[in-house]
C-alpha positions, -999 to +999 in steps of 0.1 A: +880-438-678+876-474-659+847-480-636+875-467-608+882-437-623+850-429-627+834-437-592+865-420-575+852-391-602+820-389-591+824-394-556+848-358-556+817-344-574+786-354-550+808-350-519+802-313-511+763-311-525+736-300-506+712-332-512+718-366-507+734-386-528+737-423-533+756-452-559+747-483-562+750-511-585+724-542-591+740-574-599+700-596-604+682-591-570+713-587-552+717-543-546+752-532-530+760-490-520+790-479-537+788-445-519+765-424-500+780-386-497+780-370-460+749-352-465+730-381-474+740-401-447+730-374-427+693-376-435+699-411-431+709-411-398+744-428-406+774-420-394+805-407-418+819-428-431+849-434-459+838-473-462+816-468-486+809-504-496+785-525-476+753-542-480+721-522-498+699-541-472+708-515-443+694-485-462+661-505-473+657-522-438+647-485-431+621-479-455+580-493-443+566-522-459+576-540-496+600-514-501+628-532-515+605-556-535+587-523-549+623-504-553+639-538-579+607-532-602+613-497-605+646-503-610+640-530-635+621-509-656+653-481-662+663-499-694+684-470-713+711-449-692+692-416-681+663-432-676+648-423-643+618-422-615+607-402-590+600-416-555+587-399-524+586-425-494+584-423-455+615-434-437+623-443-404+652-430-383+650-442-354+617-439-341+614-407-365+597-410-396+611-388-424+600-382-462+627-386-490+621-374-519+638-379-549+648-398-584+670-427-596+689-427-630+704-455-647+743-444-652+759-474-671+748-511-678+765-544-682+756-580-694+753-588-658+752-557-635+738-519-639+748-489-619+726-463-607+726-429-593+698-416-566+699-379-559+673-374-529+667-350-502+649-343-467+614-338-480+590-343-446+580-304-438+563-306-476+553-340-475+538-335-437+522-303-447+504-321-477+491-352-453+477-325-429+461-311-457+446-343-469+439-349-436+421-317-432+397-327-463+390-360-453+376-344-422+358-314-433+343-343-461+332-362-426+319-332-412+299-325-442+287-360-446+275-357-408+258-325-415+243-339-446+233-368-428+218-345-396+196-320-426+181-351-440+171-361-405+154-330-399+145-316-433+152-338-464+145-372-473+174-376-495+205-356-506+229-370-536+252-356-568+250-364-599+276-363-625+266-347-657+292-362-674+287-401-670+248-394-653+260-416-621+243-404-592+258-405-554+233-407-527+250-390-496+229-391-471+189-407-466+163-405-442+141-438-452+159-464-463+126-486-472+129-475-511+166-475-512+174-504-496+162-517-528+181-499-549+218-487-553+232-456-533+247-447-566+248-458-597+223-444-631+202-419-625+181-422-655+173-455-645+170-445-604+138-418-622+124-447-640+119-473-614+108-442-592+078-434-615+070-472-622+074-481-588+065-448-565+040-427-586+006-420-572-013-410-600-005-402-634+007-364-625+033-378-604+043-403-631+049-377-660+064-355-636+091-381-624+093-397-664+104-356-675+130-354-644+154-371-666+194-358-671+188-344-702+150-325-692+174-314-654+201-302-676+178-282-700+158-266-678+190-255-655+212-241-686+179-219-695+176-207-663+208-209-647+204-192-616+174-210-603+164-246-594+140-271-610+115-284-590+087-304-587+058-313-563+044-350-567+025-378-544+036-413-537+016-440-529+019-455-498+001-486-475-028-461-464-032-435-492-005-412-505+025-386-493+033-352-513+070-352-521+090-325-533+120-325-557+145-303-564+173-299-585+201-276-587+237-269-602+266-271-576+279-231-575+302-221-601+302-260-615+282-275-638+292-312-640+277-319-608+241-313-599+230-315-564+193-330-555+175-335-530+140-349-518+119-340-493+086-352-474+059-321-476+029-343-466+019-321-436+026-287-452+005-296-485-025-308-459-020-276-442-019-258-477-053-276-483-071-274-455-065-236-457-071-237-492-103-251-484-113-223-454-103-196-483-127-209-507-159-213-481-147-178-469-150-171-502-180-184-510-196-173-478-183-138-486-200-138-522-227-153-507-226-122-480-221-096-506-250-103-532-276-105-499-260-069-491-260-060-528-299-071-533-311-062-492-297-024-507-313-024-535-348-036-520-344-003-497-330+021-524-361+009-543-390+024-518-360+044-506-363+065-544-395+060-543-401+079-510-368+109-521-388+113-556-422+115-544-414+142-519-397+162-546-428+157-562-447+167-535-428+194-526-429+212-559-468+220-551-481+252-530-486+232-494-492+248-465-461+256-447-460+229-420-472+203-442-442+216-469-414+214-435-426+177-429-420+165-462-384+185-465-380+165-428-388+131-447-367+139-479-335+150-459-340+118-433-345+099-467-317+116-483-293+102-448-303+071-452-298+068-489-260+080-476-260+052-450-268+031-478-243+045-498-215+045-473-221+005-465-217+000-504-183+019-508-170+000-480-176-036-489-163-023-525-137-014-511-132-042-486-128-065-515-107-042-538-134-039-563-133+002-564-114+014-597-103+053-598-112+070-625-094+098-641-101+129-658-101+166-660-115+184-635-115+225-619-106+222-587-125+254-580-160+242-595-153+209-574-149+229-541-179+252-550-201+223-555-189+203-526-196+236-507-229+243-518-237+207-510-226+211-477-244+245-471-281+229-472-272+214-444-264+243-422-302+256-418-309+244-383-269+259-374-256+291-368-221+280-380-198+302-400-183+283-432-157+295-449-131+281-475-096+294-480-082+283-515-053+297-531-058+312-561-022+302-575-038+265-579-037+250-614-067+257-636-074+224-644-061+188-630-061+151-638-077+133-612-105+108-602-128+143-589-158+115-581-134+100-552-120+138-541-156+147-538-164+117-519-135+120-495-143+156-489-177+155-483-175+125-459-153+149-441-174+183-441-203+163-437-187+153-400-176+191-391-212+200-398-224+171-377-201+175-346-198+211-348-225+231-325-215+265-331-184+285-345-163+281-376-159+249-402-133+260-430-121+242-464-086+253-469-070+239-503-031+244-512-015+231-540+026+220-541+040+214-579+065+185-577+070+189-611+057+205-647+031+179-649+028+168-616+011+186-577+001+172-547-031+189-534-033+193-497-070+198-484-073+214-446-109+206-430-113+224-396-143+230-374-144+241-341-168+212-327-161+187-297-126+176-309-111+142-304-098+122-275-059+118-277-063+082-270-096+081-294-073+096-324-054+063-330-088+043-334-101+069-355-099+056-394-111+019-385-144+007-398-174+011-376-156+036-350-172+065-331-157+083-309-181+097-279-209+071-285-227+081-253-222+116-262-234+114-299-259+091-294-284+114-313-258+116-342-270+095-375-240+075-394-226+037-397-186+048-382-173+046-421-170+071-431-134+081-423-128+045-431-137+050-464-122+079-468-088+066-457-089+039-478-097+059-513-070+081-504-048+059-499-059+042-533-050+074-550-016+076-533-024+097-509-024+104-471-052+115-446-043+127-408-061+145-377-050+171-355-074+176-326-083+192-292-110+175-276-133+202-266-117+231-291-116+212-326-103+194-353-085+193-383-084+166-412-056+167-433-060+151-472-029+148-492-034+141-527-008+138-556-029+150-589-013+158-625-015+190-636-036+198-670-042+235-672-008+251-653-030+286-653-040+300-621-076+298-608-083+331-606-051+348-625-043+384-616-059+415-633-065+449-638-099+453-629-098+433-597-068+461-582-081+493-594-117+482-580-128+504-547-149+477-527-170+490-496-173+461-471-201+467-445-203+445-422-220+445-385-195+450-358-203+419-340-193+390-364-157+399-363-152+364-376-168+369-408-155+402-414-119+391-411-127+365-434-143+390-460-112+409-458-088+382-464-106+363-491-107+402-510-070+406-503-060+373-518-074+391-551-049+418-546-080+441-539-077+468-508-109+469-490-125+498-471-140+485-443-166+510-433-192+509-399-222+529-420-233+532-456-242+576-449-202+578-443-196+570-484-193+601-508-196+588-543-208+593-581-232+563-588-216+566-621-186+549-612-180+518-625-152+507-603-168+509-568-189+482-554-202+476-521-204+444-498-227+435-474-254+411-457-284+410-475-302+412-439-288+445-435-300+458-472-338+469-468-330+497-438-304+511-465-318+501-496-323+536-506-290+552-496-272+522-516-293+529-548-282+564-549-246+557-546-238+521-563-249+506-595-271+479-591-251+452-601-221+461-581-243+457-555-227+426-531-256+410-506-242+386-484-258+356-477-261+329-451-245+300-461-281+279-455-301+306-470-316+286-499-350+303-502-356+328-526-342+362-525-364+395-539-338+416-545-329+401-581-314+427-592-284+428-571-257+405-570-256+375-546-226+361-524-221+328-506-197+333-478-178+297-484-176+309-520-171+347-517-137+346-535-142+329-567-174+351-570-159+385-567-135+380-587-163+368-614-178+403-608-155+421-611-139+410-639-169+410-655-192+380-654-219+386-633-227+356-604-260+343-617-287+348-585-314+331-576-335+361-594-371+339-586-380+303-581-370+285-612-383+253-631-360+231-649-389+220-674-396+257-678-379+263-713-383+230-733-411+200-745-406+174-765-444+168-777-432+145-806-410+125-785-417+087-780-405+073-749-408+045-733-399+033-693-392+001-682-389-010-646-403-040-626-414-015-596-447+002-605-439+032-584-407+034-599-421+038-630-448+059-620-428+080-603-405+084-637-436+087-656-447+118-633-412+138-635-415+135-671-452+141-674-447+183-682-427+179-710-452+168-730-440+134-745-460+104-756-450+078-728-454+041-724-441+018-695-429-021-696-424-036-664-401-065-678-378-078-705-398-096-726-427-071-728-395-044-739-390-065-768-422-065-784-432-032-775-398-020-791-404-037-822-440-026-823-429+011-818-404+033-830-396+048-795-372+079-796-357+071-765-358+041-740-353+043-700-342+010-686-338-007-653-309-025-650-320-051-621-353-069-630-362-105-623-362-129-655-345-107-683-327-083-669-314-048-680-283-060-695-295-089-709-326-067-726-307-039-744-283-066-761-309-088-775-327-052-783-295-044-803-293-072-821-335-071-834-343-063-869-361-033-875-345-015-843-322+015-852-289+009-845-287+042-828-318+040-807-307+058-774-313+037-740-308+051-709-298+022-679-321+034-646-299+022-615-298+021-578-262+007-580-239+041-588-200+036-590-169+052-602-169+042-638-206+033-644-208+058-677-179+027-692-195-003-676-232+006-688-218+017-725-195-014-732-234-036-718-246-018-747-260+015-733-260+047-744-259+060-709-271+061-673-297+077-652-288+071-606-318+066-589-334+080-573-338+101-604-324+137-604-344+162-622-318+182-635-300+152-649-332+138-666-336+176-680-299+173-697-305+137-708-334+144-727-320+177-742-290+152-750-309+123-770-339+147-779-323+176-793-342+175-827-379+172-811-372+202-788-395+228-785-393+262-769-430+269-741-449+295-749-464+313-723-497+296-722-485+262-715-464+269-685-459+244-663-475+264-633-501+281-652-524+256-648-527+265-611-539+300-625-575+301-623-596+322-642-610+343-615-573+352-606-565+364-643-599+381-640-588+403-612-552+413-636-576+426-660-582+460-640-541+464-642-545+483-674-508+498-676-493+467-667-477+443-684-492+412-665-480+379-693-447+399-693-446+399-654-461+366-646-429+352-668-408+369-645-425+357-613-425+319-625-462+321-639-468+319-599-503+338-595-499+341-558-463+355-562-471+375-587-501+393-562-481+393-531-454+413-550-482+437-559-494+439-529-459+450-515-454+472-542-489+490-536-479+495-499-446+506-507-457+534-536-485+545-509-462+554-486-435+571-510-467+593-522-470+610-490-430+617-489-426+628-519-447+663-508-428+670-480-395+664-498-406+682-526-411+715-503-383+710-487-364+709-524-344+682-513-331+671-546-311+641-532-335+625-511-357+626-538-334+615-563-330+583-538-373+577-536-377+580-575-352+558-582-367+528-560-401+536-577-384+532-610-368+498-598-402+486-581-425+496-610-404+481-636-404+448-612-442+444-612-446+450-651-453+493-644-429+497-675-446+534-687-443+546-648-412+530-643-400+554-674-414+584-656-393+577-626-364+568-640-363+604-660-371+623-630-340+604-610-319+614-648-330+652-637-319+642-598-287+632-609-277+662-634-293+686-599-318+702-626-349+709-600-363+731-625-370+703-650-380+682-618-410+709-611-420+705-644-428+670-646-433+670-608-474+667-613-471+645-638-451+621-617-482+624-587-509+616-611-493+587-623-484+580-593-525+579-580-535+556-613-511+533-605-526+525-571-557+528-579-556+500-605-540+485-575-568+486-554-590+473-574-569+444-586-564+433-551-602+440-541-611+415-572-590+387-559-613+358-549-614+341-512-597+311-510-621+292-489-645+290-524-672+261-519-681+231-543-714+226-561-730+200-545-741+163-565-768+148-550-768+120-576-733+096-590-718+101-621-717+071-630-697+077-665-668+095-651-665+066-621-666+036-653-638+055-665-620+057-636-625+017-630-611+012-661-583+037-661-574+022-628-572-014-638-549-007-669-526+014-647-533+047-670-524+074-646-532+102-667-569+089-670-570+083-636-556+120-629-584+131-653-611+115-636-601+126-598-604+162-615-631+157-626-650+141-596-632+168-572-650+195-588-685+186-569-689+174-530-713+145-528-732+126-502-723+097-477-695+074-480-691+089-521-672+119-505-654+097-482-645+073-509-633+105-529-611+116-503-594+077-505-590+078-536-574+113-542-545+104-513-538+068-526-531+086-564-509+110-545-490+087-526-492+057-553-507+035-532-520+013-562-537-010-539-557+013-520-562+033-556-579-002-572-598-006-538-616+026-536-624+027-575-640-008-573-663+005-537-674+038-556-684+015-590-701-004-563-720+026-550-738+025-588 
């Protein structure tokens, strides 16, 4: 096919296509259109046309620019036929500008010309669409540039990229331009760090900071911890000083070839920072400074403030008169408040400065409400105020806790019923709600019905230091912390504490606290016993309060009381084990006799008042406390009798420890001798160091059993003392030492034990808790009292036991056990008992004529119970056979032995009477000294100036036992009120003016 042919060919192909297309041929530079088909010329803008040959330069003429330069080099470069490039370019029709895109393809070649194809088509909608895209970029990148540009301005110093590839950094936007108007906008970044840290650093910490903040250290760091930044705060110097900067580095989201970082100026923050920094630490320091002035100042006044609580309990175990016995009791319960005071100011600051740590262990929550109770009780003498608790018996056995806190929280709260409460009710309700097997939350319910709380008084009331009322309980003694405190340890145990209140009808505190559960048991768990009982509740018609309590407390036990208005309306057999009776103990004596003949004695139930703490003579009965009346009963009746208080007990009364070495160290000499004097009756050999040093020798002179040791003394402290003590040769490694401290808190056993103590004594010091200690550490030196050396026996003079020896068919040792080895007990009893058997003897002749076998069966039985009492074992025999015959309605056998009975009866109070007329008068007079003994007062100098208190005890006695002339006696009387009060100054004074009396 000639060239012809073939164009004529190609020209019936292209005709009809839907593009554009185009022949040409290039002869050198010179380009001439062999055809365009009618489409093409259409986006051309050319008319049709069949003259299809004319001049190339028309078709380029509309193209921008170089074209037709650019188009021969493209052209030159087909070399082969197919070859071919693709071309988008803007062209003009008209004033339109259009988009062709499309490619050109070499078709044939020559020696001098080449033919070419171009197939193309109307490409601006794309093309358009693209440029408005790139447009779109190009602004947005403005935009972002401008913002960049306006954050620096406000915030950062600087903002660039870096490339993680080739580690060229781009600096988009900077605030100061002083530093980088030395420097590159872009260009290494390794290199930008290093001439930062040569040329910018501060001080060496900014230097190695800046030298790490290399690439590779950025890089590291990030791929470690990929979704946070790496920063870095540093200073730089400037003209006057320094700036702090900051650094920060971070990987661009979702792209780790670029890392963005930024710069920024946090010079005013960081002196902020500091100068806050600073205020912190002299806060600090002025609150340390604050807290060990509280911490000493409290323990300055619990020193004379033991001092004063253990000398009146000293006191107040002698016989005193009665209103010199009320005075003391007024000093040791004002004493006792502001030891709480104390106390309360302590657990606040502790708590103030999160220095409190609960505790946790297992605990009943019945003992722990009995206790609290009974605590609470004492404090009820001076009130006539009902106080009653209402726990449910369904309550776990046994919980997991911190019981210290509990205690604390709860008392703080009874403690303010009691206080703001005048007259009515104050109740202790406890629930329990099991969350789970192992875990309940306990909710305690305090109410009283006292002066209640404001409405707008209620939202102010857990704040520190707040009292609500203070005009109207002016008279009322406490700091305003207590609630505080209390909120705050509940709180710490995850808890919750509320108040519902009606000012002028009451109040009630609501404690929430979660507790896991050890023992899942009930407190008191169902029984037999308790629902077949029959229990007789007398009570007097008026307290209809306390009576519906009685009732509901007995039904929680499942027991169905009989409430009944008079003890005559019973009809029982004494002999039946399952009936017991209830009532006030005030109510007992008009009935006494009635009761005996029906109940046994121990089912027996006297009521007390909650404040009754004094002793009670009916021993042999059983003895409720209202606020504990539940967990009592049910003791009874399941069978564990309630221990009463049967007679005045002594806790030194079973146990000495003659062989025991001891030795007690404190800086305070009434401290010690205060310690000395509680330990004094059981019998020990006892030294006393008043510092550190004088410990150590003593200890390692002496094989002491057991050591008592203060724990804040000046110079060598207790700490300090019992570590170095542990570490001496020759000193048992299992030496027991006791820490004596004023400063009592949650886990005191642990602290003290990890110093190196074996244990702890609070001060002041509590008699039973010494008693337990030194069975604890003294075990193997125990030994039981014997009659003779009871503690009060010494009070027993020997005219008194001269006046027992008429009681001939009495057992008088036997009975002056019983009555506490208390003489004067021991005689009034007998003197009672004398009255009481006098007036029986007349009775008994009028009931025996009248043969009334029940009444007398009622009057022998209280002479049995009497006699026996008062040590009348062989009479109390005699009555107790002639109630047997009462009982089994045999009158015959009760004629026979009926003489008897009255001549036993007349012996009896005769040896009465003349035990009682043998007594001696109390107001006995002194021999009278005319002259000085002048040995017993050397002694007393001497026994005075080495601090020996039991020589100086000795001496007194011995001087006291004559009156003597002048200023001697009045000297004597000095001297005998300064040993009781410890006044060791006045003590040394008045022995040194008696020596000079010689």
């Amino acid at each position: 096919m000639d060239q012809q042919q073939e164009f004529l060919f190609l020209k019936s192909t292209y005709e009809n296509l839907p593009t554009g297309v185009m022949q040409f041929q290039r002869d050198g530079d010179r380009l001439t259109l062999l055809h365009i088909n009618d489409f093409g010329c259409k986006i051309l803008g050319y008319e049709t046309s069949s003259d299809y040959s004319f001049d190339f330069h028309s078709f380029i003429d509309k193209l921008p620019g170089n074209a037709y330069d650019e188009f021969i080099d493209a052209l030159s470069r087909l070399k082969n036929i197919g070859d071919h490039f693709p071309f988008t370019r803007p062209i003009y029709v008209g004033e339109k500008k259009s988009w062709l895109s499309g490619t050109a393809s070499l078709l044939s070649s020559s020696a001098l010309t080449q033919t070419y194809i171009c197939v193309f088509s109307d490409d601006t909608a794309n093309v358009e669409k693209q440029l408005y895209s790139d447009y779109a970029k190009e602004k947005e990148i403005q935009i972002l540039n401008e913002m960049c540009t306006l954050i620096v301005s406000q915030s950062y110093e600087t903002l660039g990229l870096i490339n993680t590839g080739n580690g060229k950094y781009q600096i988009y936007a900077v605030q100061d331009r002083d530093w980088f108007s030395q420097k590159k906008l872009e260009g290494d970044f390794d290199e930008l760090t290093f001439h930062a840290a040569k040329e910018l650093a501060y001080d060496e910490e900014a230097k190695e900071l800046l030298m790490n903040a290399t690439l590779s250290g950025i890089t590291g760091y990030l791929n470690q911890r990929p979704d946070t930044s790496y920063s870095f705060t540093y200073r730089i110097r400037t003209h006057e000083s320094y700036r702090w900067k900051r650094a920060e580095y971070s990987y661009l989201k979702d792209d780790k070839t670029n890392i963005i970082f930024c710069t920024q100026d946090i010079h005013s923050e960081k002196m902020e920072e500091e100068h806050l920094a600073r205020l912190a630490e002299k806060e600090r320091q002025i609150h340390q400074e604050k807290m060990a002035f509280f911490a000493n100042m409290s323990h300055e006044i619990r020193t004379p403030m033991n001092a004063i609580l253990n000398l009146s309990e000293l006191l107040l175990r002698k016989n005193l008169p009665l209103d010199v016995e009320q005075d003391i009791s007024t000093i040791y319960e004002i004493g006792n408040g502001l030891l709480g005071i104390i106390n309360s100011l302590l657990s606040f600051s502790k708590l103030d400065t999160g220095n409190i740590q609960l505790t946790t262990g297992k605990y009943s929550p019945a003992t722990m409400c009995s206790d609290i109770c009974s605590i609470i009780s004492a404090r009820l003498s001076k009130k006539s105020l009902h106080f009653f608790t209402d726990l449910d018996p369904s309550i776990p056995r046994q919980l997991i806790g911190d019981e210290m806190r509990i205690r604390e929280i709860l008392t703080n709260l009874l403690a303010n019923a009691v206080k703001f409460t005048v007259s009515g009710n104050i109740e202790l309700k406890l629930r329990a709600k099991n969350l789970s097997k192992t875990k309940t939350e306990l909710s305690f319910f305090i109410s009283d019905t006292g002066s209640g709380i404001k409405e707008e008084d209620q939202k102010h009331l857990f704040r520190q230091f707040s009292r609500v009322d203070p005009k109207k309980n002016q008279t009322i003694m406490g700091t305003g912390l207590g609630l505080s405190i209390s909120k705050k340890l509940t709180e710490l145990m995850g808890g919750s504490i509320s108040v519902e209140s009606e000012y002028g009808k009451g109040s009630t505190f609501i404690v929430t606290i979660p507790q896991e559960i050890c023992l899942a048991a009930p407190m008191i768990p169902p029984s037999d016993k308790m629902e077949q009982a029959e229990v007789y509740v007398y009570l007097p018609e008026s307290d209809k309060e306390l009576t519906k309590y009685v009732i509901r407390e007995l039904r929680k036990l499942s027991i169905h009381p009989s409430l009944i208005s008079s003890v005559s309306s019973i009809s029982l057999d004494r002999s039946n084990k399952n009936s017991y009776l209830i009532m006030q103990q005030a109510d007992f004596p008009s009935c006494q006799e009635m009761i005996d003949s029906l109940f046994l004695q121990d089912h027996v139930l006297l009521l007390m008042k909650n404040s009754d703490t004094t002793e009670s003579k009916y021993y042999n009965y059983q003895q409720l406390y209202p606020y504990n009346l539940m967990m009592q009963t049910a003791n009874i009746l399941n069978g564990h009798p309630v221990k009463t208080a049967s007679k005045k007990t002594n806790v030194y009364e079973d146990t000495t420890f003659p062989s025991a070495h001891i030795l007690i160290v404190d800086d305070n000499d009434v401290n010690s001798s205060v310690a000395k004097r509680l330990m004094e009756p059981y019998e020990m050999d006892i030294d006393v160091a008043s510092n550190g040093f004088d410990t150590l020798t003593m200890a390692s002179a002496k094989d002491y059993d057991l050591i008592f040791l203060d724990h804040m003394m000046p110079g060598m402290d207790g700490i300090e003392t019992v570590q170095k003590l542990r570490k001496m040769d020759g000193i048992r490694k299992d030496l027991p030492v006791v820490a004596l401290t004023a400063n009592v808190f949650s886990d005191a056993k642990t602290y003290f034990t990890e110093q190196g103590f074996s244990d702890f004594l609070a001060k002041p010091i509590n008699v039973k808790e010494l008693h337990n200690t030194l069975l604890q550490y003294l075990q193997d030196k125990a030994v039981l009292k014997i009659v003779e050396k009871k503690l009060d026996e010494a009070f027993i003079s020997e005219e008194v036991k001269a006046c027992f020896t008429s009681l001939k068919h009495f057992d008088v040792d036997a009975s002056l056990e019983y009555f506490d080895h208390s003489a004067d007990f021991y005689l009034e009893m007998l003197k009672t008992f004398r009255q009481g058997l006098f007036e029986r003897r007349n009775e008994l002749d009028k009931i025996y004529e009248n043969q009334d076998i029940k009444l007398f069966t009622i009057h022998v039985h209280a002479i049995k119970s009497a006699s026996k009492s008062v040590g009348a074992l062989e009479f109390s025999d005699l009555a107790k056979t002639m109630e047997d015959f009462g009982h089994q309605n045999n009158w015959k056998s009760i004629t026979q032995k009926y003489q008897e009975l009255l001549d036993y009866t007349d012996l009896i109070l005769e040896e009465l009477d003349c035990c009682i007329k043998a007594v001696p008068a109390a107001d006995e007079t002194k021999e009278s000294l005319s002259g000085y003994p002048e040995d017993i007062i050397k002694s007393l100098c001497i026994a005075v100036n080495e601090m020996d208190y039991q020589e100086v005890s000795d001496a007194i006695a011995k001087l006291d036992r004559y009156t003597y002339p002048g200023e001697l006696q009045n000297l004597l009387d000095r001297l005998k009120t300064a040993y009781d009060n410890f006044e060791y100054g006045d003590l040394n004074r008045c022995s040194i003016l008696m020596y000079n009396c010689l």
